[in-house]
N, CA, C and O atoms as a GROMACS GRO file, in nm:
protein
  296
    1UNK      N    1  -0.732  -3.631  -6.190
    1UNK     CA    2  -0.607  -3.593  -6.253
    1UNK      C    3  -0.581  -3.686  -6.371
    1UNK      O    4  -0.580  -3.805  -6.338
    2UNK      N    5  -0.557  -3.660  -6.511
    2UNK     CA    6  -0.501  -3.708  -6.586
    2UNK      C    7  -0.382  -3.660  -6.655
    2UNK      O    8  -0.348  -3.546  -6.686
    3UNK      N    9  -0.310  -3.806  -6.677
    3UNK     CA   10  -0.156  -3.799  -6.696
    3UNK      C   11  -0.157  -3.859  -6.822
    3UNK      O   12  -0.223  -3.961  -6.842
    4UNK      N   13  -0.077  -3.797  -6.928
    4UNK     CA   14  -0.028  -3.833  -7.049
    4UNK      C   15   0.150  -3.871  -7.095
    4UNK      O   16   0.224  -3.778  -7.127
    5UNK      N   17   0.195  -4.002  -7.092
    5UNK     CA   18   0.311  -3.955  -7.116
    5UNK      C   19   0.388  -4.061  -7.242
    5UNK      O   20   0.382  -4.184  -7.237
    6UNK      N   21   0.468  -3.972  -7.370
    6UNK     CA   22   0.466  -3.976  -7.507
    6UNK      C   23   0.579  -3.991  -7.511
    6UNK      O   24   0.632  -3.905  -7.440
    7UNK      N   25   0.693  -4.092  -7.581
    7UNK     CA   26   0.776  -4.119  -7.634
    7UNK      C   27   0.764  -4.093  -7.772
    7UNK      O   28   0.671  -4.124  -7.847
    8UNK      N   29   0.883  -4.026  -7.802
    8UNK     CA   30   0.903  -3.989  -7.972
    8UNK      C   31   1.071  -4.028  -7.957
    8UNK      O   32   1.154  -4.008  -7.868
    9UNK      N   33   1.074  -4.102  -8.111
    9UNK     CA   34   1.190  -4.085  -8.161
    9UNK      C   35   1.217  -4.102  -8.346
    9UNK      O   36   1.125  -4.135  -8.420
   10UNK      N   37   1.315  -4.083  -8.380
   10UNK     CA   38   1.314  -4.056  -8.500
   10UNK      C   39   1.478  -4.154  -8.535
   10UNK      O   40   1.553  -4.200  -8.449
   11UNK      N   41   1.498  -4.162  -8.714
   11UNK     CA   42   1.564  -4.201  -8.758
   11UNK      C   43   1.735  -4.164  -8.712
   11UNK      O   44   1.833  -4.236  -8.696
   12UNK      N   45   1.714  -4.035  -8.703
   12UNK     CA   46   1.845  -3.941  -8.722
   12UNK      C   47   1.801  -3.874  -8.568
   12UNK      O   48   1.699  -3.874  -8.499
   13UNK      N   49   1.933  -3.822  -8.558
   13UNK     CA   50   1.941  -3.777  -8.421
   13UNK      C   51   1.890  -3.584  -8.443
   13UNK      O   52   1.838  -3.498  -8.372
   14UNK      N   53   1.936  -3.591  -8.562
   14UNK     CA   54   1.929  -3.407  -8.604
   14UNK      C   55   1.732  -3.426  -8.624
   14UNK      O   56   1.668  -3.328  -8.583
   15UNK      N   57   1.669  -3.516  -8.669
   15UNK     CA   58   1.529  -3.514  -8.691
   15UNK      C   59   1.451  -3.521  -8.527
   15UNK      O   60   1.348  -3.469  -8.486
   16UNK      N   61   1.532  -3.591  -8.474
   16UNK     CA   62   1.428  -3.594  -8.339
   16UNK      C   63   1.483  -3.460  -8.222
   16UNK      O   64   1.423  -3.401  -8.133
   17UNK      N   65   1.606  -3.452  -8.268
   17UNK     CA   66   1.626  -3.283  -8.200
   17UNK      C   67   1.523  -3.195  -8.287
   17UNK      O   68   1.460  -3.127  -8.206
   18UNK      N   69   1.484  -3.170  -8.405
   18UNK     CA   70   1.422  -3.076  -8.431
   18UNK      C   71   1.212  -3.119  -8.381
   18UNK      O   72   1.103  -3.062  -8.376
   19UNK      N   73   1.258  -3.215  -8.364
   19UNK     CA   74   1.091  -3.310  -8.317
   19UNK      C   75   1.059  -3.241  -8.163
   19UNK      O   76   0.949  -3.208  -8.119
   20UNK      N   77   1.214  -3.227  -8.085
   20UNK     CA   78   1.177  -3.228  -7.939
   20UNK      C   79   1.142  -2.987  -7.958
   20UNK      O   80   1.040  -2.921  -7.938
   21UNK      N   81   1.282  -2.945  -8.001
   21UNK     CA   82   1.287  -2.825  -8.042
   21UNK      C   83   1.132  -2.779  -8.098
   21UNK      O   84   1.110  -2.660  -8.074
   22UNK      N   85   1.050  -2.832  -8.149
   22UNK     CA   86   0.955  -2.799  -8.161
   22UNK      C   87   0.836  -2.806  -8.058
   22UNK      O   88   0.727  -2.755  -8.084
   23UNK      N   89   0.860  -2.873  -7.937
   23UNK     CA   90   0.764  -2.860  -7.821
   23UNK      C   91   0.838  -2.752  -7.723
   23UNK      O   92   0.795  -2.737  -7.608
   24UNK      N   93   0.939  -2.684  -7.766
   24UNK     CA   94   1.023  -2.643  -7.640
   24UNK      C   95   0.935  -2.549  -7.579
   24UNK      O   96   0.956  -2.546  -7.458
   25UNK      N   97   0.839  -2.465  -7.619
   25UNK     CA   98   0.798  -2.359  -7.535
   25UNK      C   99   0.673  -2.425  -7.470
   25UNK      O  100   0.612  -2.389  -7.369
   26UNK      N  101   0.655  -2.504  -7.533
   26UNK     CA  102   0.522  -2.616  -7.444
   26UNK      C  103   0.547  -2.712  -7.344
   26UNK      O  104   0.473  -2.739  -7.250
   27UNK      N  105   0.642  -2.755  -7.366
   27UNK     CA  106   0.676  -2.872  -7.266
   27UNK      C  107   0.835  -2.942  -7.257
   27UNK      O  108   0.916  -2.937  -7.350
   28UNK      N  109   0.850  -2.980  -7.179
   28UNK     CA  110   0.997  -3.025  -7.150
   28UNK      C  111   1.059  -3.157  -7.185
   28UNK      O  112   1.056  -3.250  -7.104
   29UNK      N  113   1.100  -3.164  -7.270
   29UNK     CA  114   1.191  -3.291  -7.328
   29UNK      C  115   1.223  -3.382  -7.232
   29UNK      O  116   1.219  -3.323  -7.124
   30UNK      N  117   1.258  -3.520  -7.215
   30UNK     CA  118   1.337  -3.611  -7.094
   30UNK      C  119   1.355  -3.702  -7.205
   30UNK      O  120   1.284  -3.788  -7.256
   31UNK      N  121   1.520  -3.639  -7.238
   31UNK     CA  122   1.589  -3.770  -7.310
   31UNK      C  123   1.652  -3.889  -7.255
   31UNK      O  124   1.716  -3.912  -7.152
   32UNK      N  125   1.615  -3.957  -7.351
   32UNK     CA  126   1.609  -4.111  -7.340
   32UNK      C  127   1.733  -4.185  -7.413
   32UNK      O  128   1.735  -4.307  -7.394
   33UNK      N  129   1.828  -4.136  -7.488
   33UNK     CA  130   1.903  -4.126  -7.548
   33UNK      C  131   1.925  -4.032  -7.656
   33UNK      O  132   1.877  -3.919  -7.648
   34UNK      N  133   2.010  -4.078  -7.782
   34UNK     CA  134   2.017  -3.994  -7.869
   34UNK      C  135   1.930  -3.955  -7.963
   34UNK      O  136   1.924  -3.842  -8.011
   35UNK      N  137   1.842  -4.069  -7.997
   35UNK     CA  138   1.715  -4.055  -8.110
   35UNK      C  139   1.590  -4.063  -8.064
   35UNK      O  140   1.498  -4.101  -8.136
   36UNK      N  141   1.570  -4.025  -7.927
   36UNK     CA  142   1.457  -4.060  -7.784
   36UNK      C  143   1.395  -3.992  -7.727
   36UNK      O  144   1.440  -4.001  -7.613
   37UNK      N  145   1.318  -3.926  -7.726
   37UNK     CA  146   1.249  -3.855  -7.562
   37UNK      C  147   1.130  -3.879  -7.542
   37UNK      O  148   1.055  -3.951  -7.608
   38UNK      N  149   1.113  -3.831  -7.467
   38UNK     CA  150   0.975  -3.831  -7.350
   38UNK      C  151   0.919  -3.746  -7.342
   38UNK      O  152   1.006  -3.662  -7.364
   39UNK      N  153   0.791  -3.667  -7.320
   39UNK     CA  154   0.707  -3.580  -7.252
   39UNK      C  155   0.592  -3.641  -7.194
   39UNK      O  156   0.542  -3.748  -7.232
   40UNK      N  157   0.544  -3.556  -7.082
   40UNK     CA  158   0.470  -3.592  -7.000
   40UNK      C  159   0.339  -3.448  -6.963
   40UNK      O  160   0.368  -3.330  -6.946
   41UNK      N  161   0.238  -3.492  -6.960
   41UNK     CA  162   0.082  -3.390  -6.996
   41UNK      C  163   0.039  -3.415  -6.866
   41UNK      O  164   0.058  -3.532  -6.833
   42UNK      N  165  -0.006  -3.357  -6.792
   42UNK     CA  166  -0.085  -3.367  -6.637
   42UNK      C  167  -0.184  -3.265  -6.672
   42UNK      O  168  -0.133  -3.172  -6.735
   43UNK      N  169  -0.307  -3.253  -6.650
   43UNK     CA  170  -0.395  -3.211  -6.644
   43UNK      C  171  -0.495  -3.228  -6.555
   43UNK      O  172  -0.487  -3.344  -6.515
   44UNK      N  173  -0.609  -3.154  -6.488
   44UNK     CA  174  -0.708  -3.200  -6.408
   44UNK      C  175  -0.827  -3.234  -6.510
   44UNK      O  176  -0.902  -3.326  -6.475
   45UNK      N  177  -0.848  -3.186  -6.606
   45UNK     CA  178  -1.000  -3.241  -6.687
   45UNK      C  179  -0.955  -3.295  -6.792
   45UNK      O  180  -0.852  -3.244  -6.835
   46UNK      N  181  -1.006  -3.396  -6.860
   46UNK     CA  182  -0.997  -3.471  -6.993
   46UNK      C  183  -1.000  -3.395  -7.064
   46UNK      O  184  -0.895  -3.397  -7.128
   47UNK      N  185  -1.106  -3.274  -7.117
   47UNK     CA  186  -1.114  -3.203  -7.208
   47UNK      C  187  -0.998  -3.132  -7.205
   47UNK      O  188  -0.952  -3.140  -7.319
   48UNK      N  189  -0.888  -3.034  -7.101
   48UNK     CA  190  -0.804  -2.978  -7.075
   48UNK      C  191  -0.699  -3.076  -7.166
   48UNK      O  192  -0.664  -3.031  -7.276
   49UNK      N  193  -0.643  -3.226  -7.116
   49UNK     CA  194  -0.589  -3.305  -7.151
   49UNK      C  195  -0.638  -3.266  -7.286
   49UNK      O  196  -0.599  -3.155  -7.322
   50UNK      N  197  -0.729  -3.345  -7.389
   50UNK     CA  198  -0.699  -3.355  -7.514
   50UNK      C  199  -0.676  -3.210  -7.621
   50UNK      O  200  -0.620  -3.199  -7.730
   51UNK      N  201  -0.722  -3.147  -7.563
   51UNK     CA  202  -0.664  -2.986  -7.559
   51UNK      C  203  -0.510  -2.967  -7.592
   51UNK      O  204  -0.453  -2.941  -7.698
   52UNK      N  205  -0.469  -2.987  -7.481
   52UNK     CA  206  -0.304  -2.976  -7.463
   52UNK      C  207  -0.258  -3.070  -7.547
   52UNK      O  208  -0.173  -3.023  -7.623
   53UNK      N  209  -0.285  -3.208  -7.568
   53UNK     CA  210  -0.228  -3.355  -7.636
   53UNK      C  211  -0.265  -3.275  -7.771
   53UNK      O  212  -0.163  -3.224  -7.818
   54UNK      N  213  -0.412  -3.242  -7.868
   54UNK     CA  214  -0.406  -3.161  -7.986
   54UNK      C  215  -0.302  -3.072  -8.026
   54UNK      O  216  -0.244  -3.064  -8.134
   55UNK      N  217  -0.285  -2.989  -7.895
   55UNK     CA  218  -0.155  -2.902  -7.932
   55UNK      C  219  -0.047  -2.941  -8.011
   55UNK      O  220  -0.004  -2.930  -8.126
   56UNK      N  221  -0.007  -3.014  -7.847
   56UNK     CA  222   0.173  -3.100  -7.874
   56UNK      C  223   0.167  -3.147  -8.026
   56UNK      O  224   0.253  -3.113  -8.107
   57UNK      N  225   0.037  -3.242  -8.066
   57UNK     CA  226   0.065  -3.354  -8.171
   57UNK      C  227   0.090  -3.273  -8.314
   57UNK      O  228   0.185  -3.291  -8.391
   58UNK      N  229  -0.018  -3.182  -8.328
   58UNK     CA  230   0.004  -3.087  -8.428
   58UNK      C  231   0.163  -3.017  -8.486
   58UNK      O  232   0.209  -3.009  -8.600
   59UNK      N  233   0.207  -2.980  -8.376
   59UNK     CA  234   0.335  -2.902  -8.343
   59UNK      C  235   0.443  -3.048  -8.400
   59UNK      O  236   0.554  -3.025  -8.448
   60UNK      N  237   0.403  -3.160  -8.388
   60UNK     CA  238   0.488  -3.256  -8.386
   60UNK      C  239   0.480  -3.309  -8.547
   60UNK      O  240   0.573  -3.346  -8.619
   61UNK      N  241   0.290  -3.296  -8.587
   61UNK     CA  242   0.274  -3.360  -8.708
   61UNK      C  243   0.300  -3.256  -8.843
   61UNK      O  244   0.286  -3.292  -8.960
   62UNK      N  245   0.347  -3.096  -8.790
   62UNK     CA  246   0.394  -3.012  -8.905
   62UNK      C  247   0.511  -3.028  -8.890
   62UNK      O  248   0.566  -2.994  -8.994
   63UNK      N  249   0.613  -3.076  -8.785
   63UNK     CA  250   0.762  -3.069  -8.811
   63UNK      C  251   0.801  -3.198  -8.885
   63UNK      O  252   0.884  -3.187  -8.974
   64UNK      N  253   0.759  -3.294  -8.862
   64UNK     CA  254   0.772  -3.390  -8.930
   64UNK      C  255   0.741  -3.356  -9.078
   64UNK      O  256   0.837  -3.381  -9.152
   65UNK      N  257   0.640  -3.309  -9.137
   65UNK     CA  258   0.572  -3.286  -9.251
   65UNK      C  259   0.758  -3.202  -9.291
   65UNK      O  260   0.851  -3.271  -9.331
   66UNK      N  261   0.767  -3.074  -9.270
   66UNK     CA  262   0.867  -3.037  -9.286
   66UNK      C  263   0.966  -3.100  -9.286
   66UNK      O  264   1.041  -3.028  -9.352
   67UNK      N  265   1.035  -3.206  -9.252
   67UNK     CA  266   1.146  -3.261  -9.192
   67UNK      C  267   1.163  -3.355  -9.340
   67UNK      O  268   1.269  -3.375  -9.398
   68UNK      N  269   0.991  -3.417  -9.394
   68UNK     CA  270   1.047  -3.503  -9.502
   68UNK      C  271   1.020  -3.403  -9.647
   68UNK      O  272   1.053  -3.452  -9.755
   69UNK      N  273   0.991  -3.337  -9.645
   69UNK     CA  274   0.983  -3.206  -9.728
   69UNK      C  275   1.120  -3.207  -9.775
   69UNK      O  276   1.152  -3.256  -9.883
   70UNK      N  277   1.227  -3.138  -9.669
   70UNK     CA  278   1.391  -3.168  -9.661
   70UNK      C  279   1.409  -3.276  -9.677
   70UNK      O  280   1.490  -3.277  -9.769
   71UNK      N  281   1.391  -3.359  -9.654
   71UNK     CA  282   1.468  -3.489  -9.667
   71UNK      C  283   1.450  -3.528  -9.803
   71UNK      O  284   1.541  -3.594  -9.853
   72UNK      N  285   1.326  -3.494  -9.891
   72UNK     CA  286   1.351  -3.514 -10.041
   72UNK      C  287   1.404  -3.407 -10.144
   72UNK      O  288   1.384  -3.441 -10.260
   73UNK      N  289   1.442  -3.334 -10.134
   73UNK     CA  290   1.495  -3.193 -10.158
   73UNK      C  291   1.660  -3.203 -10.150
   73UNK      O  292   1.746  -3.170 -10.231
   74UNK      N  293   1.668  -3.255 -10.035
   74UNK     CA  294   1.822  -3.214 -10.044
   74UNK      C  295   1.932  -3.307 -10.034
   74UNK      O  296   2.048  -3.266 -10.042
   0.00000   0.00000   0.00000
């Protein structure tokens, strides 16, 4: 069994809500406070694991991309 588990947080509280909002149909948030959370990856095979971890990070490294897109724009 392998276990993965990822703390994200961000500057602004509206950036790491849209950080967590972007894993919602994948996985379940466990906030940690206001600019904070957690997720957690269980898998039985490594390959399965970095599979799923590729997913999440992607999903995480285009919202961000977006997020400072906005942030110089507006």
């Amino acid at each position: 069994m392998w276990q993965l588990t990822l703390e994200i947080s961000s500057e602004s509280t509206t950036d790491t809500k849209a950080l967590a909002a972007c894993l919602a149909t994948d996985c379940d948030a466990n906030w940690l406070g206001d600019n904070q959370f957690q997720i957690s990856l269980t898998e039985q095979n490594a390959k399965d694991m970095r599979a799923m971890w590729n997913t999440r990070l992607r999903g995480l490294i285009a919202t961000d991309s977006v997020l400072k897109v906005f942030g110089k724009h507006s």
